[in-house]
Residue frames relative to the residue before (quaternion, step in Angstrom):
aa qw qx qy qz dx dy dz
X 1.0000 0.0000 0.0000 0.0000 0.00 0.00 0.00
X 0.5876 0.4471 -0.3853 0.5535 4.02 0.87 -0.62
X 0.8315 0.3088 -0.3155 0.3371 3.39 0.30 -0.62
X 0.6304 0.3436 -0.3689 0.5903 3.71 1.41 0.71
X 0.5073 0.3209 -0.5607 0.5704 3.62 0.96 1.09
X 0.7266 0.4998 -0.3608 0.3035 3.31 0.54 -1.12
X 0.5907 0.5789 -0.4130 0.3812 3.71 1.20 -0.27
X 0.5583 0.6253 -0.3012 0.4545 3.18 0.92 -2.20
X 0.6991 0.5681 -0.2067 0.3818 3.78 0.23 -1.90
X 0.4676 0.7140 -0.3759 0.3610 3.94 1.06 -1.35
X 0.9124 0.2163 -0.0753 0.3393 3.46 0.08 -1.31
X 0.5603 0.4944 -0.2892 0.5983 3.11 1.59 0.66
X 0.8176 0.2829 0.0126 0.5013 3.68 0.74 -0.92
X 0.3331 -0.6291 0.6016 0.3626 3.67 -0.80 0.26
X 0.1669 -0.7652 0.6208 0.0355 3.64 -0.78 1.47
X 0.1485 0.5865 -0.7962 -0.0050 3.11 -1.85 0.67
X 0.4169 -0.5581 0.7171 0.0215 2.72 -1.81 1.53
X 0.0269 0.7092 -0.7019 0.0602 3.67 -0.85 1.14
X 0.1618 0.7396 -0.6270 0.1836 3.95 -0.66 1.28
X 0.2401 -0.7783 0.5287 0.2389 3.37 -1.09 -0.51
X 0.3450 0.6992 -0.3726 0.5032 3.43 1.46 0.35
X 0.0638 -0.9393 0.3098 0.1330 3.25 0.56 1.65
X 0.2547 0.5205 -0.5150 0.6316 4.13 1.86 -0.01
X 0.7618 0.3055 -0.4592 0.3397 3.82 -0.87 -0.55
X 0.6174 0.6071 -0.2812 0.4138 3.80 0.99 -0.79
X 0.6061 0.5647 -0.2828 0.4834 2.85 0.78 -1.51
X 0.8255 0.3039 -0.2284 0.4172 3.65 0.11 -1.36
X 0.4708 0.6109 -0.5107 0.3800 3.91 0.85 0.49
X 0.7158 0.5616 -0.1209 0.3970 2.65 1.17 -1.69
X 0.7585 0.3657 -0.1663 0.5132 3.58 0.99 -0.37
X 0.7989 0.1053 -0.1970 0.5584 3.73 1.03 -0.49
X 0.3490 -0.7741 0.3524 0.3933 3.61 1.38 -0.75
X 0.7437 -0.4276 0.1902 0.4773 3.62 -0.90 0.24
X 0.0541 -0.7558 0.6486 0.0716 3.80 -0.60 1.57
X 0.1623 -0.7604 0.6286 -0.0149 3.44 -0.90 1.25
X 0.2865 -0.7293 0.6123 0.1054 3.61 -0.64 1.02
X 0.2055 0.7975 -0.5668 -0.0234 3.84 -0.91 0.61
X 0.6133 0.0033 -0.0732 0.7864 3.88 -0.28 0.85
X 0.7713 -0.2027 0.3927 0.4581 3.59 -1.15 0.38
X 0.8232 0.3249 -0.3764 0.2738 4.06 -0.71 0.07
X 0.1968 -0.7559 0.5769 0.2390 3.80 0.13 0.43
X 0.2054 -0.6865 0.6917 0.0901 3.41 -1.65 0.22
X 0.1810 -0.8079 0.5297 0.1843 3.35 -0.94 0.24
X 0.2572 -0.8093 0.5256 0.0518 3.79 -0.65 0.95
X 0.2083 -0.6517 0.6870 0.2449 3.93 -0.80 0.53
X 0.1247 0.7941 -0.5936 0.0389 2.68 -1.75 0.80
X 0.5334 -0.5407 0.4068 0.5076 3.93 -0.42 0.56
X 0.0442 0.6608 -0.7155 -0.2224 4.15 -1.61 -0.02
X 0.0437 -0.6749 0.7351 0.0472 3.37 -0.77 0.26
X 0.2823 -0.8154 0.5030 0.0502 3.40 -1.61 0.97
X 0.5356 0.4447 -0.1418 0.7038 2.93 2.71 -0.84
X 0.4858 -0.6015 0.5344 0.3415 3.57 -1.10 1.35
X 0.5650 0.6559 -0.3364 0.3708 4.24 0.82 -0.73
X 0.5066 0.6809 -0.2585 0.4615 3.34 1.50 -0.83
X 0.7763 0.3464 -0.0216 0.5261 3.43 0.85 -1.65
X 0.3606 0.8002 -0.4331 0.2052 4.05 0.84 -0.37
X 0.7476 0.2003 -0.3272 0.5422 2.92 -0.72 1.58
X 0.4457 0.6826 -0.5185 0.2580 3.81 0.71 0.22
X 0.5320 -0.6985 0.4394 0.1896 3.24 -0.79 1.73
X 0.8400 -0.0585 0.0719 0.5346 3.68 1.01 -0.88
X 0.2278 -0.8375 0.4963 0.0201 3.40 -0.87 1.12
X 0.2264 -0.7521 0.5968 0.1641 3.84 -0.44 0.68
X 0.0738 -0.8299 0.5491 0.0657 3.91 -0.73 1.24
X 0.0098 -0.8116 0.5815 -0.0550 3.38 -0.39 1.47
X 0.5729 0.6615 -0.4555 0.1634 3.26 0.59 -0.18
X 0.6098 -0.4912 0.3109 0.5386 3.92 -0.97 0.62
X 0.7569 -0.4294 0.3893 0.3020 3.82 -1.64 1.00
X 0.6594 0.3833 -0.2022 0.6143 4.01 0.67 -1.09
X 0.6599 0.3990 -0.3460 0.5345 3.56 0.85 0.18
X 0.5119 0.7645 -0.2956 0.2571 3.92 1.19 -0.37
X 0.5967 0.5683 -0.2468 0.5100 3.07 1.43 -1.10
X 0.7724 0.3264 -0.2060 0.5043 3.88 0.78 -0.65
X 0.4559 0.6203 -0.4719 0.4296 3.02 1.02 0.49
X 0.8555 0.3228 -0.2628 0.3081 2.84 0.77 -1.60
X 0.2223 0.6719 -0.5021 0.4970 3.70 2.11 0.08
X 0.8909 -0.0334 -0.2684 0.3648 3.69 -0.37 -0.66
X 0.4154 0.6011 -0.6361 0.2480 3.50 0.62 0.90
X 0.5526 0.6434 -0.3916 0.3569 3.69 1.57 -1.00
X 0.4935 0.7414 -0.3169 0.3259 3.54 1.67 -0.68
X 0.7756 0.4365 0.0614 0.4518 2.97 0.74 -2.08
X 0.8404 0.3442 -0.1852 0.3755 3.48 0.08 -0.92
X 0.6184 -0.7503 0.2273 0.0551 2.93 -1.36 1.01
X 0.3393 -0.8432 0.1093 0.4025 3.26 0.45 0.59
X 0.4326 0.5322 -0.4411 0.5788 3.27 1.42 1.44
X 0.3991 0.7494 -0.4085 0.3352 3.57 1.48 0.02
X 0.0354 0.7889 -0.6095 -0.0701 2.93 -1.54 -0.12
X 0.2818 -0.7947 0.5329 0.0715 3.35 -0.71 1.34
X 0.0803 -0.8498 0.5121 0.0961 3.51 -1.14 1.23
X 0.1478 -0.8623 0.4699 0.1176 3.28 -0.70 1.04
X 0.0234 -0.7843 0.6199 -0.0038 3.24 -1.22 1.62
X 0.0610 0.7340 -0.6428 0.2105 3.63 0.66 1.63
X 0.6110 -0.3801 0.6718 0.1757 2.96 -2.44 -0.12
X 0.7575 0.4688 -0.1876 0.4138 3.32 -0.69 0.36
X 0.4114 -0.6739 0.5287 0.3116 3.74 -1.38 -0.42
X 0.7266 0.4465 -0.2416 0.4630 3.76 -0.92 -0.47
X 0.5237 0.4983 -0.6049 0.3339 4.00 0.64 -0.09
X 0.6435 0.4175 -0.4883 0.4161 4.29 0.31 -0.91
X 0.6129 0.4481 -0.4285 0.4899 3.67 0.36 -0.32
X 0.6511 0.2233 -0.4041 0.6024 4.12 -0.42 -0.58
X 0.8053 0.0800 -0.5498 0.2070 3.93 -0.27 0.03
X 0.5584 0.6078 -0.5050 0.2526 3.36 0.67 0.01
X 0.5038 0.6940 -0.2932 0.4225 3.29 1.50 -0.39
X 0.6589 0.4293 -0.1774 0.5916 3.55 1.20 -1.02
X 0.7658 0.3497 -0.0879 0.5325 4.21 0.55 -1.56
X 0.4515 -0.5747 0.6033 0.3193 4.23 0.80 -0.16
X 0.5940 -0.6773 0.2830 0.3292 3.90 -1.06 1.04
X 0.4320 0.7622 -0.3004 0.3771 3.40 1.73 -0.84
X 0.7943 0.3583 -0.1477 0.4679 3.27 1.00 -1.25
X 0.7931 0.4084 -0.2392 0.3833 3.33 0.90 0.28
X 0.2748 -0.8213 0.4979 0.0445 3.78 -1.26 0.47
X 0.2726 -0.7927 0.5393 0.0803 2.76 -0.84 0.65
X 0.2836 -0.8439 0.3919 -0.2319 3.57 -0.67 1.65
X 0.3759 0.8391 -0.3801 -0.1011 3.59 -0.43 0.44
X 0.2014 -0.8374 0.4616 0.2123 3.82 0.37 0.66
X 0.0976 -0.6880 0.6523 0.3027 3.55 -1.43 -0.57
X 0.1993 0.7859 -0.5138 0.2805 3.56 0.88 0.85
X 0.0632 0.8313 -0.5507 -0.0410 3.72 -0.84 0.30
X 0.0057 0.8081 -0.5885 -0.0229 3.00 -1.62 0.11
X 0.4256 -0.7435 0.4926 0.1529 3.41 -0.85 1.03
X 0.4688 -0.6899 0.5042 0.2237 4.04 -0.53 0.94
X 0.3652 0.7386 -0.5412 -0.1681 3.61 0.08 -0.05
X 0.8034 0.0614 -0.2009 0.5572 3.81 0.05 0.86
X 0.8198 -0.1408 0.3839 0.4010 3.95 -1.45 -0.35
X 0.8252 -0.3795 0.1055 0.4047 3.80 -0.04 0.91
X 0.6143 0.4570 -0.3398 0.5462 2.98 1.39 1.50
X 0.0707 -0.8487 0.4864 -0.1953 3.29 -0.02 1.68
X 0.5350 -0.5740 0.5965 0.1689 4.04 -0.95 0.69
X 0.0284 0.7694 -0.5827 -0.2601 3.62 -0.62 0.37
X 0.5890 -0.6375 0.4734 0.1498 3.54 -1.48 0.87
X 0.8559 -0.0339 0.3183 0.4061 3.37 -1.47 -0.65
X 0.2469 -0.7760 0.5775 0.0573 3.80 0.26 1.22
X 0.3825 0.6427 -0.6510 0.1297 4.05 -1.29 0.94
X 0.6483 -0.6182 0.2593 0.3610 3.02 -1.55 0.56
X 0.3917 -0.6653 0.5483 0.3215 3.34 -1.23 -0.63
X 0.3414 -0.8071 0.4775 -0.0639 3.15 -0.90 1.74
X 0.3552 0.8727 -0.3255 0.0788 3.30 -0.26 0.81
X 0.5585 -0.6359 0.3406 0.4094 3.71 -0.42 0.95
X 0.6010 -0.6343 0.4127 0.2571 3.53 -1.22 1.31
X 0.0239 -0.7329 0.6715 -0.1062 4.14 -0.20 1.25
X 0.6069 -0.4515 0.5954 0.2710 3.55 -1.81 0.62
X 0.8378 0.3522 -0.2142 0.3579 2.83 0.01 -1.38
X 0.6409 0.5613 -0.4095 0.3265 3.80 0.82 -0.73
X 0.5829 0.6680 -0.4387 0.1470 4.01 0.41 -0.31
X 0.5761 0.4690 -0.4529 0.4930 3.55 0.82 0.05
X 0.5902 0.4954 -0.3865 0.5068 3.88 0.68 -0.66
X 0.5562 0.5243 -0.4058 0.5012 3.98 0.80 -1.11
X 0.7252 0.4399 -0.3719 0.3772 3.75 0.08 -0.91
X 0.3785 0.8854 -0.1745 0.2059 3.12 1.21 -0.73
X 0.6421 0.4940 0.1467 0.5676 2.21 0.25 -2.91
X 0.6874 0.4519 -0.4241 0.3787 3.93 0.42 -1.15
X 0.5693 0.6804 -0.2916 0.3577 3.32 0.91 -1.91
X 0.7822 0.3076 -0.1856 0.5090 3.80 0.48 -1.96
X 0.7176 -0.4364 0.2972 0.4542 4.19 0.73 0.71
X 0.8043 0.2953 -0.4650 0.2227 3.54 0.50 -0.27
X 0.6816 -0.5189 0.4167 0.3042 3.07 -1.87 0.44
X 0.0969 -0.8268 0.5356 -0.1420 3.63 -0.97 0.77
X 0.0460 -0.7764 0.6182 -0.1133 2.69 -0.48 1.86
X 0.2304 -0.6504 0.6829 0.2399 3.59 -1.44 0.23
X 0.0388 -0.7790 0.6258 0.0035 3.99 -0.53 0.89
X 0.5765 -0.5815 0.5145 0.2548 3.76 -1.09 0.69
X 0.8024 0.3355 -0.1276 0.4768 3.63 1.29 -0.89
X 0.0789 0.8325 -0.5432 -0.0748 3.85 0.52 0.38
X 0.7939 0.4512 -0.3266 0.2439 3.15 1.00 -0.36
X 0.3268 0.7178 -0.4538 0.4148 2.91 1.94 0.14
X 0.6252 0.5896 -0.2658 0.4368 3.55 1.05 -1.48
X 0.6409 0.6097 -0.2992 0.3578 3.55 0.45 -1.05
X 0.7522 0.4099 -0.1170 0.5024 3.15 1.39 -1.50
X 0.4083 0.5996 -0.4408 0.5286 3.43 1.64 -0.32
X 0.8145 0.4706 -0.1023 0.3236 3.55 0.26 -1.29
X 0.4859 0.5128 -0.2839 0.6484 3.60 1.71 -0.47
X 0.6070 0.4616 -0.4353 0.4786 4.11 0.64 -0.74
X 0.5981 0.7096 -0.2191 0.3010 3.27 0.66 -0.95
X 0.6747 0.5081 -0.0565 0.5323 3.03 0.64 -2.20
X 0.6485 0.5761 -0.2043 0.4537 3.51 0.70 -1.46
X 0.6765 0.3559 -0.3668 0.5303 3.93 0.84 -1.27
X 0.8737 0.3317 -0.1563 0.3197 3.73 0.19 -1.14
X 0.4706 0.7223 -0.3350 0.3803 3.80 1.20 -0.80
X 0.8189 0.2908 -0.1362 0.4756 3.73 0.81 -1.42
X 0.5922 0.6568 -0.2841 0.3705 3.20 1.16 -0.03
X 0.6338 0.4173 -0.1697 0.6288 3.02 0.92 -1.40
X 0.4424 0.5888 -0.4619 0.4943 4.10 0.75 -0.37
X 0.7366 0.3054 -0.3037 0.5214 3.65 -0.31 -1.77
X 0.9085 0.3143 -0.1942 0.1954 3.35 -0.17 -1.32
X 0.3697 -0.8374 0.3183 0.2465 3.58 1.70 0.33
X 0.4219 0.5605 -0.5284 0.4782 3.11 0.98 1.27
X 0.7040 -0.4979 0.4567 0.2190 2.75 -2.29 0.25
X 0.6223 -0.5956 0.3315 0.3847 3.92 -0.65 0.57
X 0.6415 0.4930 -0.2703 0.5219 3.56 1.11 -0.34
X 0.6930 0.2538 -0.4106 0.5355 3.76 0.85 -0.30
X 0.1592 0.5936 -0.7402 0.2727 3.85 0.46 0.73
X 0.6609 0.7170 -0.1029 0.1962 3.17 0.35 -1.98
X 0.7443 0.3722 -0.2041 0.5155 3.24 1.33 -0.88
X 0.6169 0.6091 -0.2366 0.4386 3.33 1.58 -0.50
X 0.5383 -0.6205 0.4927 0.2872 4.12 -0.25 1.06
X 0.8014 0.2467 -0.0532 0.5423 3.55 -0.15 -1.63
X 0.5803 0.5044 -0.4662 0.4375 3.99 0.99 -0.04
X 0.6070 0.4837 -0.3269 0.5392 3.85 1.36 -0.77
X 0.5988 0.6309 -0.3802 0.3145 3.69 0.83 -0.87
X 0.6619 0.4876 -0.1684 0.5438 3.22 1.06 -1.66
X 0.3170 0.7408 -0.4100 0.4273 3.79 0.69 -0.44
X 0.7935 0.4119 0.0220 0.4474 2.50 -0.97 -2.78
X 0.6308 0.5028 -0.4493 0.3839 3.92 0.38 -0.85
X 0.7952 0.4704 -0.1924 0.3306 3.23 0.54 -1.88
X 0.6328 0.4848 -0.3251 0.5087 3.14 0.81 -0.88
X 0.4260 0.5550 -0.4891 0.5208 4.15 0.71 -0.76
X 0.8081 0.4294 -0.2912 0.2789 3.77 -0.48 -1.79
X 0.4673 0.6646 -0.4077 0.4168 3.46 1.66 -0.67
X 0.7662 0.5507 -0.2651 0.1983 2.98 0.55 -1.80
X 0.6077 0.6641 -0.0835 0.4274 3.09 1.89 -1.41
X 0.7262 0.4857 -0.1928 0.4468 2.95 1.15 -0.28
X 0.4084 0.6262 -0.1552 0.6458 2.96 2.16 -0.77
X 0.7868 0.2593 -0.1915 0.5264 3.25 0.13 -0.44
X 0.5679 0.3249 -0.5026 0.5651 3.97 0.76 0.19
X 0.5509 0.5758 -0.3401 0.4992 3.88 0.50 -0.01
X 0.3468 -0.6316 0.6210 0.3085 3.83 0.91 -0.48
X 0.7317 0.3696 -0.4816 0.3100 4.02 0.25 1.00
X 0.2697 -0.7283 0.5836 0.2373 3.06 -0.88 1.11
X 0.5405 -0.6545 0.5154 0.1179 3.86 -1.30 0.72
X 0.6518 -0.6557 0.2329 0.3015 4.03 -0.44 0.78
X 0.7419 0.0833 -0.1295 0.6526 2.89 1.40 -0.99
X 0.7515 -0.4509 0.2511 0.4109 3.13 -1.95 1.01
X 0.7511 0.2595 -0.0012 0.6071 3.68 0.93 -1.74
X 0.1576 -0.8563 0.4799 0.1078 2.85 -0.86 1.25
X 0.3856 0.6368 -0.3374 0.5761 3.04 1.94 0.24
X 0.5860 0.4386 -0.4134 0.5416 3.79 0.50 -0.68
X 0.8336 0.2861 -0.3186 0.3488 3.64 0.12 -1.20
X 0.1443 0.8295 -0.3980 0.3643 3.43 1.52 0.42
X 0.7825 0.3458 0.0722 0.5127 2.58 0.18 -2.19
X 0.7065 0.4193 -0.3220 0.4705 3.69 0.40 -0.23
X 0.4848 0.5192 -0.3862 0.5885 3.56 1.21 0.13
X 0.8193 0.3793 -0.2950 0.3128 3.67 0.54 -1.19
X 0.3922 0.7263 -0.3296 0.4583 3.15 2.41 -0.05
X 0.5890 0.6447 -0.2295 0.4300 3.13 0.73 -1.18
X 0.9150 0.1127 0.0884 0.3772 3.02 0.11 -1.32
X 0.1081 0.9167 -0.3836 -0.0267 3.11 1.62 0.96
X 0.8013 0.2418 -0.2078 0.5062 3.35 0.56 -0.89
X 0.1779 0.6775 -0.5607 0.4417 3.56 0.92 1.41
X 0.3242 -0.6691 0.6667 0.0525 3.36 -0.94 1.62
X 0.3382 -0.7265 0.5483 0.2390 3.79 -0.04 1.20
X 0.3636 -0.7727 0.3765 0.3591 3.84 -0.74 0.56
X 0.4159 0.7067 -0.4367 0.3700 3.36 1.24 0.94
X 0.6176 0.5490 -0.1610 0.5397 2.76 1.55 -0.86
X 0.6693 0.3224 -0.2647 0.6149 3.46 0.98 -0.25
X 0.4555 0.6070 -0.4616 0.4593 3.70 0.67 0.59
X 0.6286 0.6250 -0.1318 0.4437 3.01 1.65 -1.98
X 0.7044 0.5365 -0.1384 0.4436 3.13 0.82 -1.56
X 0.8454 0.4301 -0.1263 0.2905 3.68 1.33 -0.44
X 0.3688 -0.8284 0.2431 0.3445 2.12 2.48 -0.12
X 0.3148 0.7335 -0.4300 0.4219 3.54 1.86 0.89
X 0.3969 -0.4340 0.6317 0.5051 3.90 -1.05 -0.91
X 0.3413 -0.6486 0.6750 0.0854 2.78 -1.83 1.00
X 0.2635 -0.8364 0.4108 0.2494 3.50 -1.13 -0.68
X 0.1718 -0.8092 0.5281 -0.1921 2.47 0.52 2.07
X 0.5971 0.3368 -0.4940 0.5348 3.93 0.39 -0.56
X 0.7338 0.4197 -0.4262 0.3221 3.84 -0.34 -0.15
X 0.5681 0.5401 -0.2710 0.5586 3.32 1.48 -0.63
X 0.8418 0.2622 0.0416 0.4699 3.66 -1.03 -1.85
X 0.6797 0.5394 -0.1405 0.4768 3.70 1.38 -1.22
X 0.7531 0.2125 -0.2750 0.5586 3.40 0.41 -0.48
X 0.6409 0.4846 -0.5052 0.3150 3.86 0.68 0.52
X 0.7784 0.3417 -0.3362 0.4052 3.12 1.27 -0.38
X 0.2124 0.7284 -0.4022 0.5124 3.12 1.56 0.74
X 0.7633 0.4145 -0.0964 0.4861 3.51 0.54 -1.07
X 0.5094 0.5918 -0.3886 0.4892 3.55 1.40 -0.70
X 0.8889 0.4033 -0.0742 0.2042 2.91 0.41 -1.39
X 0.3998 0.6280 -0.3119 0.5903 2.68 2.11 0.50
X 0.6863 0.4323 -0.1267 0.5710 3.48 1.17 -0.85
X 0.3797 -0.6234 0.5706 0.3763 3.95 1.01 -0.62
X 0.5487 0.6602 -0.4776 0.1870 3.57 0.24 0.67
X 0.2452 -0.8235 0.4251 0.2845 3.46 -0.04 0.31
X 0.0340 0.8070 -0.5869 0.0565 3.25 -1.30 1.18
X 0.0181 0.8906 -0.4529 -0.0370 3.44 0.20 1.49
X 0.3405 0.7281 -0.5266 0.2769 3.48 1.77 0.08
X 0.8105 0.4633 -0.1786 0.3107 2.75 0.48 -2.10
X 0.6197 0.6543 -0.3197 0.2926 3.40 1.06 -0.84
X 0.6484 0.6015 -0.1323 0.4475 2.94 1.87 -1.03
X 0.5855 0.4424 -0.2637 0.6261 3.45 1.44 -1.20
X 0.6525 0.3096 -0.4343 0.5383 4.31 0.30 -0.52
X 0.6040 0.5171 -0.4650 0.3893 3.58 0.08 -0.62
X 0.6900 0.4384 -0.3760 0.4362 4.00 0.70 -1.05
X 0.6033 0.6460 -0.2819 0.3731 3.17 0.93 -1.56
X 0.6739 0.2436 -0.2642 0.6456 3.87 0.51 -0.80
X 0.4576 0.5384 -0.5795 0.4061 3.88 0.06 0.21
X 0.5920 0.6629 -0.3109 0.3367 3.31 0.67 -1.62
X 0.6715 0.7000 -0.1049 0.2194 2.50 0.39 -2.51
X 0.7111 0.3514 -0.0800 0.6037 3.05 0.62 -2.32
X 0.5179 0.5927 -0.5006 0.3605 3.85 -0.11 0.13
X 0.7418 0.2489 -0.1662 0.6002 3.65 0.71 -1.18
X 0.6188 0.3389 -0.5206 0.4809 4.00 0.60 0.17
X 0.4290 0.7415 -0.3656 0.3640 3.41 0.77 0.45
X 0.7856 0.2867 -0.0005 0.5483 2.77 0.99 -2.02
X 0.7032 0.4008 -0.2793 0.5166 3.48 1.54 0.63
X 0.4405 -0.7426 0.4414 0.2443 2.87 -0.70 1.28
């Protein structure tokens, strides 16, 4: 995802890429961001910096990195940003506005939700996915970056309810993310599979339920229908769980499958999808940290 904002964003904005994933550095730093769209790749310069000291004084920050990665971010956003900044998160998952507002103070932060993707396929060179806008609660500080985003193609909305969105998007994640993980497919052959659509329609349902003991109500009526109409979209979209899977990395299931049934159970809801899909997912997980020392 940085490296399909950070392109699009290139010719509009003065970019730095700040990571620590030194193969991904390395290859900014030597060929810059290659971005594959329909079949033709471009290639974007772009600053990489590896030390938050590098970047000091950045007016606005975009936070894509995976949720279990949030918490150091927001360590070296406290580094970098200005104290007129403002950091926008468009993650997966719950709990990331809270660890940064916790670290940056609420002023300095946003809240964000896209359905853009993009598939890694090597060191700073990634495939974009399944084109949507970006949604995001109305901030002072965010309008030069909005023009931005407009300038480098993306749509941009300001909505009164991000968190409705957030939770729209977490049903989602939740129906397709673990699935396509266990079962190493692509988001479009969910679809072809009976008992892959069942489980879905479940998970995404328990979202809803939970959402609603919480007092939020979720964009669309069915969040199972729009489930499935996401995994249309983006059929032959490698969910980026599945490439997590495939790398033998952490994923982010607690923010996903984990923080809903977390939340049930604050509320008394029951949610044995998710428990079941997070419960495999870290099974997985704990199998190959096993078999590595």
């Amino acid at each position: 995802m940085a490296c399909l904002f950070g392109a699009r964003l290139a010719e509009h904005a003065d970019v730095t890429l700040l990571g620590t994933w030194p193969e991904g550095v390395q290859a900014l730093r030597t060929e810059g961001i290659r971005l594959e769209v329909e079949g033709l790749e471009t290639r974007r310069s772009v600053r990489v910096a590896t030390d938050p000291g590098e970047c000091a004084g950045a007016r606005h920050a975009l936070v894509l990195v995976k949720s279990w990665q949030t918490r150091r971010a927001a360590v070296h956003l406290a580094a970098c940003l200005a104290p007129d900044g403002v950091a926008l998160t468009l993650q997966n998952g719950l709990g990331n506005l809270e660890i940064l507002t916790e670290a940056l103070g609420a002023e300095r932060c946003a809240l964000g939700v896209t359905t853009s993707g993009a598939t890694l396929l090597g060191p700073g060179r990634a495939r974009a996915g399944g084109a949507g806008p970006v949604h995001m609660a109305a901030h002072p500080r965010l309008g030069i970056l909005v023009g931005e985003l407009h300038a480098a193609g993306f749509a941009v909305l300001e909505v009164e309810d991000v968190e409705s969105l957030l939770w729209g998007k977490l049903a989602v994640n939740a129906a397709i993310n673990p699935l396509t993980a266990l079962l190493g497919i692509p988001n479009g052959e969910l679809l072809a599979r009976p008992h892959a659509r069942d489980l879905m329609a479940a998970a995404a349902q328990e979202v809803v339920a939970v959402a609603a003991a919480l007092g939020i109500r979720l964009p669309a009526e069915k969040a199972d229908e729009q489930a499935f109409e996401v995994a249309r979209r983006t059929a032959h979209n490698r969910s980026s769980m599945l490439q997590d899977v495939e790398r033998k990395a952490p994923t982010e299931i607690d923010a996903i499958c984990g923080a809903v049934v977390n939340a049930g159970r604050r509320r008394g809801v029951p949610t044995p999808v998710n428990f079941a899909l997070g419960s495999m997912v870290q099974a997985l997980v704990e199998g190959w940290r096993q078999a590595t020392p």
